[in-house]
Every structure is written in C-alpha cells, then in structure tokens.
C-alpha positions in Angstrom: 14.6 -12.6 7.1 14.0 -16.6 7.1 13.2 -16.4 10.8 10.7 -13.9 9.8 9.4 -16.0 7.3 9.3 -19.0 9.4 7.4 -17.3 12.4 4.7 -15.7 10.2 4.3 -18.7 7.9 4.8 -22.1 9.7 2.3 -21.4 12.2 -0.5 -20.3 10.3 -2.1 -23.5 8.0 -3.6 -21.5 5.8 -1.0 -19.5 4.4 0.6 -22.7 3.9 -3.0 -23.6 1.9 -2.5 -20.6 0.1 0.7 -21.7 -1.2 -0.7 -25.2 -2.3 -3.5 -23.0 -4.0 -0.8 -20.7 -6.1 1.1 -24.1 -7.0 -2.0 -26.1 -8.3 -2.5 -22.5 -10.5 1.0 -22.1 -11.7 1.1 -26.1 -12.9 -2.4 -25.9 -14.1 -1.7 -23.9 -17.0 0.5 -25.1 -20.5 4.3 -24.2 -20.5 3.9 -24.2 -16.7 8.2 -24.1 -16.0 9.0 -21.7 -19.1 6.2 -19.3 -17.5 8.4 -19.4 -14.5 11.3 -19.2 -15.8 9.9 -15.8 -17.6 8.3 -14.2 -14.4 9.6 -15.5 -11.2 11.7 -12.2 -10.7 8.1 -10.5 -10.0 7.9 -12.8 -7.2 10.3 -10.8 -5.9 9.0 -7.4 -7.0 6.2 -8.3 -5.4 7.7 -8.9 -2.4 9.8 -5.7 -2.7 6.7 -3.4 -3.4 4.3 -5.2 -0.9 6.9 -4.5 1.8 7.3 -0.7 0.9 3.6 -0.3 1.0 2.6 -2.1 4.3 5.5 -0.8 6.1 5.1 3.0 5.0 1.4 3.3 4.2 2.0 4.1 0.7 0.4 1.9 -1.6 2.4 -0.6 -3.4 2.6 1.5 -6.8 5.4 3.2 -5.7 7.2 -0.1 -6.8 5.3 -1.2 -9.5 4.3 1.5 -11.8 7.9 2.5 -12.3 9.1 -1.1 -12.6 6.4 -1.5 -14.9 7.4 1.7 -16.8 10.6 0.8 -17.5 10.1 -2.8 -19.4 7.5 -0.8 -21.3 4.3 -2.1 -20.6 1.4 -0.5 -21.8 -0.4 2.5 -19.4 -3.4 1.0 -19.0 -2.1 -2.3 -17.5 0.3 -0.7 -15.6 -2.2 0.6 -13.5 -4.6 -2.4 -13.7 -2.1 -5.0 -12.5 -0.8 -2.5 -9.7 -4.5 -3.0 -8.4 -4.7 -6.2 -8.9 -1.3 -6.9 -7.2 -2.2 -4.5 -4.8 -5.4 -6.3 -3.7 -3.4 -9.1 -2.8 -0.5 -7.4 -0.7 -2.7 -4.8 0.9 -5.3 -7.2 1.9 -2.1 -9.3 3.5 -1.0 -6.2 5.5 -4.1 -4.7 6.4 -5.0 -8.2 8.2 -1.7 -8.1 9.7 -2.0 -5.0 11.3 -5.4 -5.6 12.2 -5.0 -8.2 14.5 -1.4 -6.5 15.7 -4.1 -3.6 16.7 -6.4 -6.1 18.5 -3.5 -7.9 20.1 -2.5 -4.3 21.9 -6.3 -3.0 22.5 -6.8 -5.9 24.9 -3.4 -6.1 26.4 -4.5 -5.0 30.0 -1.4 -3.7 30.3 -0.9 -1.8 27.3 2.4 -2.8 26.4 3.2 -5.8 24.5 6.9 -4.7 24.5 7.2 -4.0 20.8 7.9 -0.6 21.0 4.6 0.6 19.2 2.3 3.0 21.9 0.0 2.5 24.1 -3.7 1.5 23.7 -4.4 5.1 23.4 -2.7 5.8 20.5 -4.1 3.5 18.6 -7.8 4.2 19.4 -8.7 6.7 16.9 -7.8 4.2 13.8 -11.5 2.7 13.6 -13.4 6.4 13.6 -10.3 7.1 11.0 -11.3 4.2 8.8 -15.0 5.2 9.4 -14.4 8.2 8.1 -11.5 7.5 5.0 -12.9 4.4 3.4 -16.4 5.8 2.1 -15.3 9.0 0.8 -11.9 7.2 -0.9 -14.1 4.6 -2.7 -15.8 7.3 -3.4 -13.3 9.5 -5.1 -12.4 6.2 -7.0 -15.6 5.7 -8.4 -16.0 9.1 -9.4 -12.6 9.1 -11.6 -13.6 5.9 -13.0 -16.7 6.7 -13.9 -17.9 10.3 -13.5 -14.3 11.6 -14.7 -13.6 8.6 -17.0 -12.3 10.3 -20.0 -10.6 12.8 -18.5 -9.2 10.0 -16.3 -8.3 7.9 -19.3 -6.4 11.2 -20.7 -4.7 10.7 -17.3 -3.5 7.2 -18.1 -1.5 8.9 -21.6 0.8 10.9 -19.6 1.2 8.8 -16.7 5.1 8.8 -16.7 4.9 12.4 -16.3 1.7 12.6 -13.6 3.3 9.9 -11.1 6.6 11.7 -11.8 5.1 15.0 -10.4 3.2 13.3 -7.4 6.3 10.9 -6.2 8.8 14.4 -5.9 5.8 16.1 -4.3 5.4 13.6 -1.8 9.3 12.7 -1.1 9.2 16.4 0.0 5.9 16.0 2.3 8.0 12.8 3.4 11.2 14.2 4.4 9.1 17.3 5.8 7.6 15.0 8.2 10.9 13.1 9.8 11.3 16.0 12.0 8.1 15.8 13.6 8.9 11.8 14.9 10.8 13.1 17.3 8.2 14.5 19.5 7.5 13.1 22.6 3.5 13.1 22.8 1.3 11.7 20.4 -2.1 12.8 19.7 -5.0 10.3 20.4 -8.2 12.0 19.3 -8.9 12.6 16.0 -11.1 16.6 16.3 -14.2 17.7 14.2 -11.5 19.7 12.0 -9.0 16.4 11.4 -12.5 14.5 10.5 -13.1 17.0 8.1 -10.0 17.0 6.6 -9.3 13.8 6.2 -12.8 13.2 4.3 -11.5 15.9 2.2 -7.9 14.3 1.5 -9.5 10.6 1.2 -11.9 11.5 -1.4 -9.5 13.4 -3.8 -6.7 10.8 -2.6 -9.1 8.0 -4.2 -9.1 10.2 -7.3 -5.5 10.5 -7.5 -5.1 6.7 -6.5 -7.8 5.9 -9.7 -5.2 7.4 -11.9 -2.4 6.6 -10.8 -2.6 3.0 -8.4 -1.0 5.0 -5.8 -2.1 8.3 -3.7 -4.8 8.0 -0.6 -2.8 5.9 1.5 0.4 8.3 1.7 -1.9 11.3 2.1 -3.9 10.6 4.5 -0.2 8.8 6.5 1.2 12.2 6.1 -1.6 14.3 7.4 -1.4 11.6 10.4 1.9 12.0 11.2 1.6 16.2 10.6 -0.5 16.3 13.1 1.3 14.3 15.6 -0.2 10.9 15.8 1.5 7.9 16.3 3.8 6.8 13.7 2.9 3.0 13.7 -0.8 3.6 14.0 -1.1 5.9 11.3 0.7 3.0 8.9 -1.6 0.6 10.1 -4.2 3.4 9.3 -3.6 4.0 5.7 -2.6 0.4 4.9 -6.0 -1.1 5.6 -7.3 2.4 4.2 -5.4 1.1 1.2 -6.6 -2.4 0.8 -10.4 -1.0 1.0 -9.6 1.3 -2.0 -8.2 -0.8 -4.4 -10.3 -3.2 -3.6 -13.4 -0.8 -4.6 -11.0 -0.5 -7.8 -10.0 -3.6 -9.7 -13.8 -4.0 -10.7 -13.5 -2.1 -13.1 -9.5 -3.4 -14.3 -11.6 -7.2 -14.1 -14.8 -6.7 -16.3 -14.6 -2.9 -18.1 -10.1 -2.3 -19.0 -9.7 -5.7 -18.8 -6.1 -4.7 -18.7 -4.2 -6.9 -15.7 -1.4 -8.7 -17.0 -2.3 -12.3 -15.5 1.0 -14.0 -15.6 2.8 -11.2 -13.8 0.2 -11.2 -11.4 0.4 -14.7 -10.2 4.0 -14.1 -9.6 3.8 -10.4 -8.2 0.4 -11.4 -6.4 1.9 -14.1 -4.3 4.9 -12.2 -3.7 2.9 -9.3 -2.9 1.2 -11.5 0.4 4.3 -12.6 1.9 5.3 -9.1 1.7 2.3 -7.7 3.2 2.8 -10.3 6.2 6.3 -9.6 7.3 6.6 -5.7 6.7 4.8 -5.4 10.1 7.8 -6.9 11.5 10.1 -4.8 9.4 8.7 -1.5 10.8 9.0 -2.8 14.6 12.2 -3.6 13.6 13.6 -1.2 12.3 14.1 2.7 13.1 11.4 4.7 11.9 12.9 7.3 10.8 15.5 5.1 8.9 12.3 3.6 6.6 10.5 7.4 6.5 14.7 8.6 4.6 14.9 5.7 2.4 11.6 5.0 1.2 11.0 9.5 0.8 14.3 8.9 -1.1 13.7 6.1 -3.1 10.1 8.0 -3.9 11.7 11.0 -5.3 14.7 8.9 -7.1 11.6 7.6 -9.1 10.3 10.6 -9.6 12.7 11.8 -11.0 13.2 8.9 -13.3 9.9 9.0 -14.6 10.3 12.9 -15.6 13.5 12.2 -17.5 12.8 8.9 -19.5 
C-alpha cells in the first residue's frame, strides 16, 4: 500500500499542492487539532469508500450512507455529504481511469501488460458516456426538482430504501461473477444496448438523487451482463459517476444546505487518495475476488439497514 501511495503521489506536484491546500484549510479554522482529533477516522472512511467506488463502479455511498446511518446523522445530510464526498473521490478516479484509457488507446501495441484488454475493448466507453451522462443528470434533476417532495418523502425512510436496493443489487452482483469467466468480450455497444442504457441512466440518476448511490452500479452491471470488458465497464460507470454527482451537490450547496463540512474535509481528502490508487487495486487484484467481497459486503449492509 505505501508503494502505491508513493508511485501515484510523489510524482505528480499537484497532488502534493493539493495536500498543502487541505492543510492551510484544516489550520485555518479555530480548534484546528481538537477538529482533528474528532474527525480524522473519516479520513479513513473516505479512503475506504472512495476505493470501493472507483474500483467496482458503484458509487461511494455504499460506504457512507450506512456509516453515516449508524452514528445517527440526520437523512438529509447523509445524502448531501455522500455527494459532496463523492465529488471529490469520483472526480479522483474518473481522471485516473481516464488517462489509464488514453495510455492503452495509443499503445501501438495494444498491450501495456497490465492485464486489462485490448484497445478494442475499451472503445465503446466514450459513445457509452455520450449516451449515460445526459439522461443520468437528467434523472437527477428530475428527482430534485420535478419529483422533489416525493423525493424528500424518499429521504424519511432511507434506512429502509437503500436497505432494499443494496440486497437487490448484491444479487445482480453475484449473478454477474459467472459471466467473468468468458473468454470474448463484446466491443460494440448495438442500437438496443444504447437504448437501454439511456433507459437505466436516467432512472439510475433518480435512484442515485435519493439515495447518493444507484447509476453507476446499474449501468456496470448491465455492462458486464452483456459481456463487456470487466475493467472498462468500471472505468465506464466511475466517470459516469463523477458527472452525476457532480450535476447533484448543487442543490446539497445552495437549496438543503445539508453537507456536514467538517466531515467532509476529512472524508473529502481521503476520498482522492482513494479514488487514485483503487485503479491499481483492481489491476491488482482478482476480479472476481473484489466482484465476492464488495456484492457481499453490499448485501451485509443491506441487511443491516433493514434490521436497525
């Protein structure tokens, strides 16, 4: 884990100006060391959740809202600090795997001997953004605003709501494993896949509105259903991510006004490192390994969130 660190950190000057940046913040402010004394542990969770998120396509929530749950914060800035944190950790990994993409697109070769594809599996992901990002920032504006009280009713029974849609997905999860083991990969996304995956980004944003989580693991999922490469479609739905909740926290900055600040200075920072090294995590480790534990530790809080 430190060589990780090193390698994505000590070479890149403005992650290091970054850091300088969060210090000035966190000593700017009164009570400076007894505000980190009280929240340094969501550095961590931010680090936790932000490599869950960029190194499974699921959106960092999957971490946080529990988490959040369970030392009782209130609904409404549950969600608005998952955004905000998320806007911090997906942006990290979505850049990550951005220029990972562009490093293997102009490899002549097509092999950069990290075990991730070819250059034809990966050159569907820009028609797939084309086509997810407008109609999920879409479906986010249309529960925030068009849908608002009946996504504010949403926001009373959250517990319940993400309880429902992390055991759904666990099972669409371990449904999936199987189907990593095929030899070919698909490459070219048809006039039905376009369709449906306008149709699962939209309502995915929607879902994602209420509950910080939800468009990037659908649209993964439907990726990986249908045979695509596992690696690309993360990269996929992790910048897919970092669009959406970006469309989001607008509304969580100027109309909620709900993000915990102090946890999100913490979880924020924490949430960038995360979202740099998790590319390295996936190329690291077995696939189907991450797909068993994450699906697992998806439905263990689930379940939690059902029973408390």
């Amino acid at each position: 884990m430190l060589t990780i660190f090193r390698r994505n950190f000590s070479t890149h000057p403005y992650r290091v100006a970054l850091a300088i940046i969060w210090l000035i913040l966190i000593f700017s402010v009164p009570n400076s060391f007894q505000i980190i004394f009280d929240y340094i542990g969501f550095l961590f969770i931010g680090i936790l959740g932000a490599i869950f998120a960029n190194s499974t396509g699921a959106g960092g929530g999957v971490v946080f809202v529990p988490f959040f749950n369970q030392i009782d914060m209130q609904n409404s800035a549950i969600i608005a600090t998952s955004f905000a944190i998320q806007c911090c950790g997906m942006t990290a990994g979505a850049l990550t795997w951005h220029y990972h993409r562009q490093s293997i697109l102009a490899d002549n070769d097509a092999n950069t001997g990290e075990n991730v594809g070819d250059r034809a599996q990966w050159l569907y992901v820009n028609k797939g953004l084309l086509i997810t990002i407008p109609f999920s920032i879409l479906g986010i504006l249309t529960a925030q605003f068009a849908l608002n009280e009946y996504t504010q009713q949403m926001e009373t029974s959250l517990h319940v709501v993400f309880g429902v849609f992390s055991i759904l997905l666990a099972v669409a999860i371990y449904g999936s494993i199987p189907l990593l083991y095929r030899q070919k990969s698909a490459t070219t996304l048809l006039p039905i896949d376009m369709l449906v995956l306008g149709v699962i980004a939209f309502f995915g944003g929607i879902i994602t509105a209420w509950l910080s989580v939800g468009v990037g693991e659908l649209v993964a999922v439907y990726l990986i259903l249908r045979g695509f490469n596992v690696t690309s479609a993360i990269a996929l739905a992790v910048i897919l991510s970092a669009f959406t909740v970006w469309s989001a926290i607008f509304n969580h900055l100027f109309i909620t006004q709900a993000i915990y600040w102090n946890i999100l200075l913490f979880a924020g920072a924490g949430a960038i490192i995360g979202g740099v090294i998790a590319k390295r995590v996936v190329l690291y480790f077995s696939v189907v390994k991450l797909k068993l534990f994450f699906a697992t530790w998806v439905f263990i809080m689930g379940t939690a969130g059902l029973i408390t």
